[in-house]
NURO-938337 format. One line per field, with one value per atom (N, C-alpha, C): residue number from 1; residue in one letter; atom name; x negated, y, z negated. Coordinates in Angstrom, 2 decimals, padded with zeros to 5 digits. Example, Ala and Ser with C-alpha at 12.3 -4.5 7.8 and 13.67 -1.06 7.14 Angstrom:
REM NURO-938337
num	(1 1 1 2 2 2)
residuo	(A A A S S S)
atomo	(N CA C N CA C)
px	(-013.19 -012.30 -013.20 -012.85 -013.67 -012.90)
py	(-005.69 -004.50 -003.30 -002.25 -001.06 000.03)
pz	(-007.80 -007.80 -007.80 -007.08 -007.14 -007.87)
//
This chain:
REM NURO-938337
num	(1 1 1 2 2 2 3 3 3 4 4 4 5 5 5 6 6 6 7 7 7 8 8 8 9 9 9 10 10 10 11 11 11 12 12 12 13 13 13 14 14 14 15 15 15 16 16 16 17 17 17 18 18 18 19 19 19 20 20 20 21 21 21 22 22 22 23 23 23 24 24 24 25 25 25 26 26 26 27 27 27 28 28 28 29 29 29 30 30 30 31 31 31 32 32 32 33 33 33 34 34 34 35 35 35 36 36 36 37 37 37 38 38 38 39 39 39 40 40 40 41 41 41 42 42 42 43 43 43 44 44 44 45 45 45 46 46 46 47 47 47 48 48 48 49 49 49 50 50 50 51 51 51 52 52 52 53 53 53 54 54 54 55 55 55 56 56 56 57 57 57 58 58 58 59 59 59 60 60 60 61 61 61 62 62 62 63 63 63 64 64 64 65 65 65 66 66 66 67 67 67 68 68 68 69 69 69 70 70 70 71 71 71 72 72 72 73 73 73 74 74 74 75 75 75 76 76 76 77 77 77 78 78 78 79 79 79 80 80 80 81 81 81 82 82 82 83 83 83 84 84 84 85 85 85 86 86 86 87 87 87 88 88 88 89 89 89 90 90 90 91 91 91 92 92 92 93 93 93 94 94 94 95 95 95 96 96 96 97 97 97 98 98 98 99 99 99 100 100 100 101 101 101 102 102 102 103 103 103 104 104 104 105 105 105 106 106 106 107 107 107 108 108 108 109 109 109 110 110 110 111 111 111 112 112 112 113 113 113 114 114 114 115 115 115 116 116 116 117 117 117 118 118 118 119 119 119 120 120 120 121 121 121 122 122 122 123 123 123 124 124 124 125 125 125 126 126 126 127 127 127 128 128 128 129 129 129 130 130 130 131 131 131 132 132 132 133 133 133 134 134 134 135 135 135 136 136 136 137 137 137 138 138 138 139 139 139)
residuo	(X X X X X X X X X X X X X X X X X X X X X X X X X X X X X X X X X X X X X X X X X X X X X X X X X X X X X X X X X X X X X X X X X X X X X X X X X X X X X X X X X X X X X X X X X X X X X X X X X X X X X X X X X X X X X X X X X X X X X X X X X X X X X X X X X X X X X X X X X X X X X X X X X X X X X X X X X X X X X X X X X X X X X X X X X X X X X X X X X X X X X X X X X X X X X X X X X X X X X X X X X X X X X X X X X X X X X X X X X X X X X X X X X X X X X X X X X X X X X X X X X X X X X X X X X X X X X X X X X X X X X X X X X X X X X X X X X X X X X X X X X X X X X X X X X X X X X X X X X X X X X X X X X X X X X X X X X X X X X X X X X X X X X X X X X X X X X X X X X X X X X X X X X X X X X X X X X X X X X X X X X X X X X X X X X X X X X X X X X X X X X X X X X X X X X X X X X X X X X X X X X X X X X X X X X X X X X X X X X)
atomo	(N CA C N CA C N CA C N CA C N CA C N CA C N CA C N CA C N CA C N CA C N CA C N CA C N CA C N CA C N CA C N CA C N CA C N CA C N CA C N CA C N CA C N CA C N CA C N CA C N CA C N CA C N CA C N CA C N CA C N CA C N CA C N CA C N CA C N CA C N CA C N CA C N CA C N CA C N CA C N CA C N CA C N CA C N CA C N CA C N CA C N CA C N CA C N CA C N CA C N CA C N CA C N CA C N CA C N CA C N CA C N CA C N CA C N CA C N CA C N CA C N CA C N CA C N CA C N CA C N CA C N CA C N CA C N CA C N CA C N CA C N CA C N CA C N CA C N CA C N CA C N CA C N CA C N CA C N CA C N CA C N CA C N CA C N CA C N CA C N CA C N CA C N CA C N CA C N CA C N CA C N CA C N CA C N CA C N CA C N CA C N CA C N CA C N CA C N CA C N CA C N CA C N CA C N CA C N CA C N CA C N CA C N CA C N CA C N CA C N CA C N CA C N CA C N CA C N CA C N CA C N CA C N CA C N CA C N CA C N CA C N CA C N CA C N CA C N CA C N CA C N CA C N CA C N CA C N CA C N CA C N CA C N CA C N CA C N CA C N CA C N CA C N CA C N CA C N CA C)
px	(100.06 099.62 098.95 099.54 099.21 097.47 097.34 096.07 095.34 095.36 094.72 094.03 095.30 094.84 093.93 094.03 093.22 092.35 091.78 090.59 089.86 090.38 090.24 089.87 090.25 090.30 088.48 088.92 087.70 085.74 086.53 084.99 084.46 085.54 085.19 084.10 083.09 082.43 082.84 082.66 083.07 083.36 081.79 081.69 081.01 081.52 080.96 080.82 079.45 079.19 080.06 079.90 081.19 080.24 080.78 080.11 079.10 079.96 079.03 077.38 077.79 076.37 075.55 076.43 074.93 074.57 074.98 074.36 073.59 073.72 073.43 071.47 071.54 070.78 069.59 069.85 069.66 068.34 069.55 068.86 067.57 068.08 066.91 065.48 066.03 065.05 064.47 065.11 063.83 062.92 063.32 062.27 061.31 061.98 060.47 059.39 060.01 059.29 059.79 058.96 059.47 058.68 057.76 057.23 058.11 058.79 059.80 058.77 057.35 056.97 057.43 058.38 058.28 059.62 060.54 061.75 062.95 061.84 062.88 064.19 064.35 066.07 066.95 066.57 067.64 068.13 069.10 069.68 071.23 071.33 072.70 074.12 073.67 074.63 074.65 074.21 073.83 074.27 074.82 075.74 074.51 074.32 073.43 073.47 074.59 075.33 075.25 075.08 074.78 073.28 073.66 071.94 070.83 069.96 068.85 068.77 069.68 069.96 069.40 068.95 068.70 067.35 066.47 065.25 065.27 065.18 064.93 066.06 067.13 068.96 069.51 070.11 070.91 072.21 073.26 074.56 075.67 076.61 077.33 078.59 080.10 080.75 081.40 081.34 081.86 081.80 080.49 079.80 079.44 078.87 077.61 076.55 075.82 074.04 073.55 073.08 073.23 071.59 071.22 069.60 068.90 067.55 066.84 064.90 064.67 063.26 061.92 062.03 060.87 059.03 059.03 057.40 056.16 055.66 054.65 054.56 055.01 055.49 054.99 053.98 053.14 053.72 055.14 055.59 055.06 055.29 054.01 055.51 056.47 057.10 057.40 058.52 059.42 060.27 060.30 061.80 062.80 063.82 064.90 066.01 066.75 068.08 069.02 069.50 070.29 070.56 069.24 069.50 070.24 070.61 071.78 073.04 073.12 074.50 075.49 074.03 074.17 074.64 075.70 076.54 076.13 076.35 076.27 074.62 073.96 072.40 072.01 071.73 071.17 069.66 069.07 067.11 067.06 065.76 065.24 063.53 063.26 061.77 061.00 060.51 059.63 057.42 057.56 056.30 054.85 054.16 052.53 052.95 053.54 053.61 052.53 052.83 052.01 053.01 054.40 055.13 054.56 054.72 054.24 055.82 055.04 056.00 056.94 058.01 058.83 059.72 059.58 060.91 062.37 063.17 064.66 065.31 065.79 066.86 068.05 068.17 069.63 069.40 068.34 068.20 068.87 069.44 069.52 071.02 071.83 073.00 073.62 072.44 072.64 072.75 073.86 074.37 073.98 074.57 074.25 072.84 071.78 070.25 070.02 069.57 068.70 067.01 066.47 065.15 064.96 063.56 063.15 061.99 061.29 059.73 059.19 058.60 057.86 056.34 056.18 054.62 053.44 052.38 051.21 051.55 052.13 052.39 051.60 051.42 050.82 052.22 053.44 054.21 053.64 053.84 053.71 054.80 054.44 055.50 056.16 057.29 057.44 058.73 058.64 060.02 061.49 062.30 063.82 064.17 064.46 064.53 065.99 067.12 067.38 067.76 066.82 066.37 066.48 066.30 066.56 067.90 069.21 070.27 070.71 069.74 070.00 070.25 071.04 070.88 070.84 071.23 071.08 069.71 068.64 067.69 066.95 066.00 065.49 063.97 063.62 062.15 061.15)
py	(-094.73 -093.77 -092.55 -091.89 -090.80 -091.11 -092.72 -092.38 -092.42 -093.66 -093.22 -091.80 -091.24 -089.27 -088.89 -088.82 -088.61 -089.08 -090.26 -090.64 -090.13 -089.73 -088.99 -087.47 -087.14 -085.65 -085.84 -086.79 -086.68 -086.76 -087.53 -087.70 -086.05 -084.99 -084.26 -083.50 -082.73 -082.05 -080.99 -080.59 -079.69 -078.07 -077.52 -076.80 -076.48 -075.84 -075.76 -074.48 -073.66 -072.50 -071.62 -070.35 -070.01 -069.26 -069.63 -069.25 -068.45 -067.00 -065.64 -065.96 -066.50 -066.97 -067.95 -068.49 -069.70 -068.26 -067.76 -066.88 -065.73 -065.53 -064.50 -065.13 -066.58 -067.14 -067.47 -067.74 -067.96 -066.67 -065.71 -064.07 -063.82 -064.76 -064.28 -065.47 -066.52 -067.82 -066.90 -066.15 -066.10 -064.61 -064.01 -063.10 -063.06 -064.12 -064.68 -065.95 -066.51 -067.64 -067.48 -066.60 -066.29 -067.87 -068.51 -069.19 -070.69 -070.23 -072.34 -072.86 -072.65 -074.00 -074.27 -073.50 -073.63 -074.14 -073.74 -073.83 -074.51 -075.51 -076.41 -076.99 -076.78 -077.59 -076.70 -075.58 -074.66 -074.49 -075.12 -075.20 -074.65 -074.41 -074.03 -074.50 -076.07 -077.05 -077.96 -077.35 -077.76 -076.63 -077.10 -076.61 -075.99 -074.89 -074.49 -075.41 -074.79 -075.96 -077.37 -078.20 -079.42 -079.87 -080.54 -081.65 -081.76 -081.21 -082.00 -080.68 -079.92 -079.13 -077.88 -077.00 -075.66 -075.37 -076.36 -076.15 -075.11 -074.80 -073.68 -072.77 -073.49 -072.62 -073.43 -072.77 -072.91 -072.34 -073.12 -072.65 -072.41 -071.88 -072.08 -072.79 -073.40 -073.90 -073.78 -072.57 -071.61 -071.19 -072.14 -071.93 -071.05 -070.04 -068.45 -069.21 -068.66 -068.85 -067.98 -068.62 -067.76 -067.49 -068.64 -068.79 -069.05 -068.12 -068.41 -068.37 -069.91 -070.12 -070.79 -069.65 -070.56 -069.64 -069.21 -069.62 -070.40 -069.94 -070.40 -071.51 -070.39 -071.62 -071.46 -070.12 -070.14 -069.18 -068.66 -067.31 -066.41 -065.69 -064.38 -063.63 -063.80 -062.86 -061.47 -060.79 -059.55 -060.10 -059.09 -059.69 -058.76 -059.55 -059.19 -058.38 -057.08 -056.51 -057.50 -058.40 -059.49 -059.86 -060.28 -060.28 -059.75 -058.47 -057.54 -057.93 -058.82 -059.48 -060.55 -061.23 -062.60 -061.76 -061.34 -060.73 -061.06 -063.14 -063.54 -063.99 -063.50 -064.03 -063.36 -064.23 -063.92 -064.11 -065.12 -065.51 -065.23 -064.38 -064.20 -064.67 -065.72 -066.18 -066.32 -065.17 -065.35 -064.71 -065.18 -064.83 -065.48 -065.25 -066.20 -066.37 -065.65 -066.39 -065.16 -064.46 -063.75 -062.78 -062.68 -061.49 -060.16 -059.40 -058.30 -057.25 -055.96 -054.93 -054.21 -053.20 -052.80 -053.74 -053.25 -053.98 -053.65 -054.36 -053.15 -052.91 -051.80 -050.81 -051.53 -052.52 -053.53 -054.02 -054.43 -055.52 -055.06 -053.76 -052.58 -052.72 -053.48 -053.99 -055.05 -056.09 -057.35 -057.44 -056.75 -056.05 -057.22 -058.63 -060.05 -060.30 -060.16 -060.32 -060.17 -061.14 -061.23 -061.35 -061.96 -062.60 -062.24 -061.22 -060.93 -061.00 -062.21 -062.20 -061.95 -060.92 -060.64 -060.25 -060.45 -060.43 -061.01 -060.95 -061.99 -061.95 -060.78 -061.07 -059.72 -059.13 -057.98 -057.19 -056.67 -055.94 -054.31 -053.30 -052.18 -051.50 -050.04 -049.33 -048.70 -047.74 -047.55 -048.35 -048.89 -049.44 -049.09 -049.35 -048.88 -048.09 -046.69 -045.48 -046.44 -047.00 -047.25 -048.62 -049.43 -050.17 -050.78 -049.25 -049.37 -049.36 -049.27 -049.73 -051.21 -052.21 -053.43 -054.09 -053.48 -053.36 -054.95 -056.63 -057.55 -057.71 -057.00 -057.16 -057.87 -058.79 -058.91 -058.30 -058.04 -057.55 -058.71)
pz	(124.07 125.07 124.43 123.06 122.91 122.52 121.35 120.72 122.38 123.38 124.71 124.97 124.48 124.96 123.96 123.14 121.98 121.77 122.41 122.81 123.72 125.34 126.57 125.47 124.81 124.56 123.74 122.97 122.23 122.81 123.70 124.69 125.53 125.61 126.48 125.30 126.07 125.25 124.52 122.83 122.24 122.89 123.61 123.88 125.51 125.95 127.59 127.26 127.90 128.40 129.52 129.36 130.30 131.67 132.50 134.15 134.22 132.98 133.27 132.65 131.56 130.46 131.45 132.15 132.61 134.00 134.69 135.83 134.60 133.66 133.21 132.94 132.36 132.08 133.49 134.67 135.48 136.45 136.09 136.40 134.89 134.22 133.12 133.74 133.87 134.74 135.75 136.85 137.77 137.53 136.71 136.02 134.66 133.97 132.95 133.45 134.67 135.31 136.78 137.74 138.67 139.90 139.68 140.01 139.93 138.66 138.38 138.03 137.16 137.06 135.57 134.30 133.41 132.70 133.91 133.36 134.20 134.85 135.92 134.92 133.89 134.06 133.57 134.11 133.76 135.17 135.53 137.18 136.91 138.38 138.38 138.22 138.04 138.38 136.93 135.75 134.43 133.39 132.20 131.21 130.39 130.16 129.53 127.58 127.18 126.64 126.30 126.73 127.01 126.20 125.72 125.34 126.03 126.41 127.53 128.72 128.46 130.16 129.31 130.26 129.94 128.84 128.98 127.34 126.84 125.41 124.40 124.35 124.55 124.64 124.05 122.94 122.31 122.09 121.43 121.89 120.31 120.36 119.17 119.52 119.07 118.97 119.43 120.11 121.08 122.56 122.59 123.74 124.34 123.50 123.64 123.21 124.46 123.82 122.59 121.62 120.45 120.23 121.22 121.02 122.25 122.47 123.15 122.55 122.82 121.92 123.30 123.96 124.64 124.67 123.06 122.48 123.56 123.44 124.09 124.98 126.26 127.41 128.53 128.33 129.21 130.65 130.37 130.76 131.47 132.43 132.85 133.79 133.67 134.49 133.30 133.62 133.21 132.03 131.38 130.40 131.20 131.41 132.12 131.96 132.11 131.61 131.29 132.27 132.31 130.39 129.94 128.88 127.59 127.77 127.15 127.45 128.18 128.55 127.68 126.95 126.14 124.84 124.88 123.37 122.13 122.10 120.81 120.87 121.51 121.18 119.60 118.63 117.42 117.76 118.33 117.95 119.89 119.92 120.90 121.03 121.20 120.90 121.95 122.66 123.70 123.54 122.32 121.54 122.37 122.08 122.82 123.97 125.19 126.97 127.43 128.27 128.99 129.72 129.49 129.61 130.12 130.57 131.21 131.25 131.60 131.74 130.48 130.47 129.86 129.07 127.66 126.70 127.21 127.98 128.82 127.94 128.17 127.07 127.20 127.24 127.79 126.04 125.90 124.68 123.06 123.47 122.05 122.33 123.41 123.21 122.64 121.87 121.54 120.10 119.63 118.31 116.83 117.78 116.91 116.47 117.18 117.20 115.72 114.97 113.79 114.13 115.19 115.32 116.91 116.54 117.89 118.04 118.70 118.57 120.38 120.22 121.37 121.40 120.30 120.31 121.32 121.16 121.87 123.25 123.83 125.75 125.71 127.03 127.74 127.64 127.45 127.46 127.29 128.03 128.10 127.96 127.93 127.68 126.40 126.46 125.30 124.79 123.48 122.79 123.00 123.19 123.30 122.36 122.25 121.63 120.16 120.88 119.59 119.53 119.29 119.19 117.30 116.74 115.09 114.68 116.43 115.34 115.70 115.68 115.82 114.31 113.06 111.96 111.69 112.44 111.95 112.00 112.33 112.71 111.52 111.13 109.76 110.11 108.89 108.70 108.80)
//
């Protein structure tokens, strides 16, 4: 019976995303692609987590999105506050879309962040005042 269980245990997935991260993700979906044509499988009813679900999210072992890579995807909404939420986000890759508006002062909470590419969009505005103590930041 027990190996039974220990089989049952082993099939479940390592890591599941936790509620707040996938709504957090979601609020970030309808303001970098307010249209849905870019980022249909990021749904509500899908493990960000998961293989196949959520494109250009990535997760740690832990199940924090540690990564978000969606590069040239053809983008044109807002970058979202929401995003200051994702704690363990280290890579933020929203480079070459067509982004528009303010960098949010939310993003200077994401203490983990090594990689922040926001280049190549229309973004205006001025930078997040401290923004320079994102010290994982790399050059």
């Amino acid at each position: 019976m027990s190996l039974f269980l220990l089989f049952l245990l082993s099939l479940l997935p390592l890591s599941l995303s936790s509620p707040i991260e996938r709504e957090l993700l979601l609020q970030i979906k309808a303001s970098l692609d307010p249209d849905n044509r870019f980022l249909s499988s990021w749904t509500p009813y899908s493990d960000p987590c998961s293989t196949g679900s959520f494109d250009g999210v990535a997760c740690n072992g832990q199940g924090r999105v540690v990564n978000i890579s969606l590069q040239g995807k053809g983008l044109s909404g807002q970058i979202p506050p929401a995003l200051g939420g994702l704690k363990s986000l280290t890579g933020l890759y929203l480079h070459f879309n067509a982004l528009s508006g303010e960098i949010p002062k939310e993003i200077v909470s994401l203490s983990q962040l090594t990689d922040l590419y926001l280049n190549v969009n229309n973004l205006s505005g001025e930078i997040p005042l401290h923004i320079g103590n994102l010290t994982n930041l790399q050059g």
